[in-house]
C-alpha positions in Angstrom: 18.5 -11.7 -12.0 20.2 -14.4 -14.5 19.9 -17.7 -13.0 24.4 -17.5 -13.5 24.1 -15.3 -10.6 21.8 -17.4 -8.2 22.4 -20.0 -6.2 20.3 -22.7 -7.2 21.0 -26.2 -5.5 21.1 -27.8 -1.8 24.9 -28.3 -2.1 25.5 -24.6 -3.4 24.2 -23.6 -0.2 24.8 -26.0 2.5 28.8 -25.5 1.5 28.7 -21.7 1.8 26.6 -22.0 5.0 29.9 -24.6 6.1 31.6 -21.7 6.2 32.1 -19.1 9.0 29.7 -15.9 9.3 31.4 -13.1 7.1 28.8 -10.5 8.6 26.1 -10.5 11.1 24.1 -7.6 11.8 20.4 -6.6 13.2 18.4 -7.9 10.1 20.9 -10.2 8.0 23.9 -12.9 8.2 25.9 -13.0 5.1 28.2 -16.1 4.5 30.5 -16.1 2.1 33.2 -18.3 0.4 35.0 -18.2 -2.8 33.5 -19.9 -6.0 36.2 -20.2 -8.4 34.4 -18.2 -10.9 34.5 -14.6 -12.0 31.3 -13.2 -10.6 29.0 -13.4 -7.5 26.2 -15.6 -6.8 23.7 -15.1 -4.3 21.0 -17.2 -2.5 18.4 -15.8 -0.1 17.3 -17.8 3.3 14.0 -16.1 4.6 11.9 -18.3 6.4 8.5 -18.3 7.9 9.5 -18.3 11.7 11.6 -14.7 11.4 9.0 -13.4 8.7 5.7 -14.9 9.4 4.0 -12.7 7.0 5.0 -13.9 3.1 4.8 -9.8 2.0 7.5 -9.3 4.5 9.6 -12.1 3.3 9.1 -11.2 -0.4 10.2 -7.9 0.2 13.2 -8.9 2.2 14.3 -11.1 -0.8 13.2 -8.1 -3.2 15.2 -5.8 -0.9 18.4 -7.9 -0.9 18.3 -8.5 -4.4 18.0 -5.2 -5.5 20.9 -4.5 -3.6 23.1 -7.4 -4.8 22.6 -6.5 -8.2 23.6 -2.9 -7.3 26.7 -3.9 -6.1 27.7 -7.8 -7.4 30.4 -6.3 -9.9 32.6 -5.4 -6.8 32.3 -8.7 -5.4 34.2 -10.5 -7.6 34.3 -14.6 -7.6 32.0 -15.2 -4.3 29.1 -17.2 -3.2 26.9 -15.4 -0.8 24.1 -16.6 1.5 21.9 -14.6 3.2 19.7 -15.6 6.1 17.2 -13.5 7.5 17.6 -12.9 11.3 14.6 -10.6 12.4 11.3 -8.8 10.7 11.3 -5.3 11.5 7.8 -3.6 13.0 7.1 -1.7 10.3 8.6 -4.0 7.4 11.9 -3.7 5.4 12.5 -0.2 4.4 15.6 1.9 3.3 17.1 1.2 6.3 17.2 -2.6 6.1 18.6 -1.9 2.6 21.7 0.5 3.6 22.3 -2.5 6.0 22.8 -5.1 3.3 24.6 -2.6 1.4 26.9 -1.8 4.2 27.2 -5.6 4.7 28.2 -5.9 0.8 30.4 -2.9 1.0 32.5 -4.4 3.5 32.7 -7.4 2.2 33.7 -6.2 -1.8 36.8 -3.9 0.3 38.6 -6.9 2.2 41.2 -8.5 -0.5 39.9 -12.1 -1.6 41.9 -15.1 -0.5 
């Protein structure tokens, strides 16, 4: 993914994560605010207390970037964070992933402003 479509500093973050939850579900919380700029950006929270194992963290990441990329062209001009909530038993599989997507989907429908 082109660093243009990551979130790279402490500020980038800390301002989206000012904002109010735009999704929460069983796995993820997505914040999102507007970025002034005509494509997405996304930054990935996945810390060792909810994922002790680093595989299951990678693959979160891996899992929710995969997705993004999918589906960033319907986003438009948004910064999104996404925190992990919980590790699933068996690790992050196809469901975890039509999740996000779900999450994403929602998100890309609701007009901007």
């Amino acid at each position: 993914m082109p660093r243009s479509a990551r979130l790279l500093r402490r500020e980038q973050f800390t301002e989206a994560l000012a904002t109010r939850a735009a999704a929460r579900r069983r796995y993820f919380t997505l914040f999102a605010r507007p970025n002034g700029l005509p494509l997405a950006r996304i930054g990935i929270i996945a810390s060792k207390r909810v994922a002790p194992r680093a595989v299951d963290r990678n693959r979160a990441k891996r899992l929710v970037r995969e997705t993004f990329r999918k589906l960033r062209h319907r986003l438009g001009g948004m910064d999104l964070v996404v925190e992990l909530r919980r590790c699933p038993a068996q690790g992050f599989n196809e469901a975890a992933g039509a999740e996000f997507a779900r999450m994403l989907e929602e998100l890309g429908a609701r007009p901007s402003g």
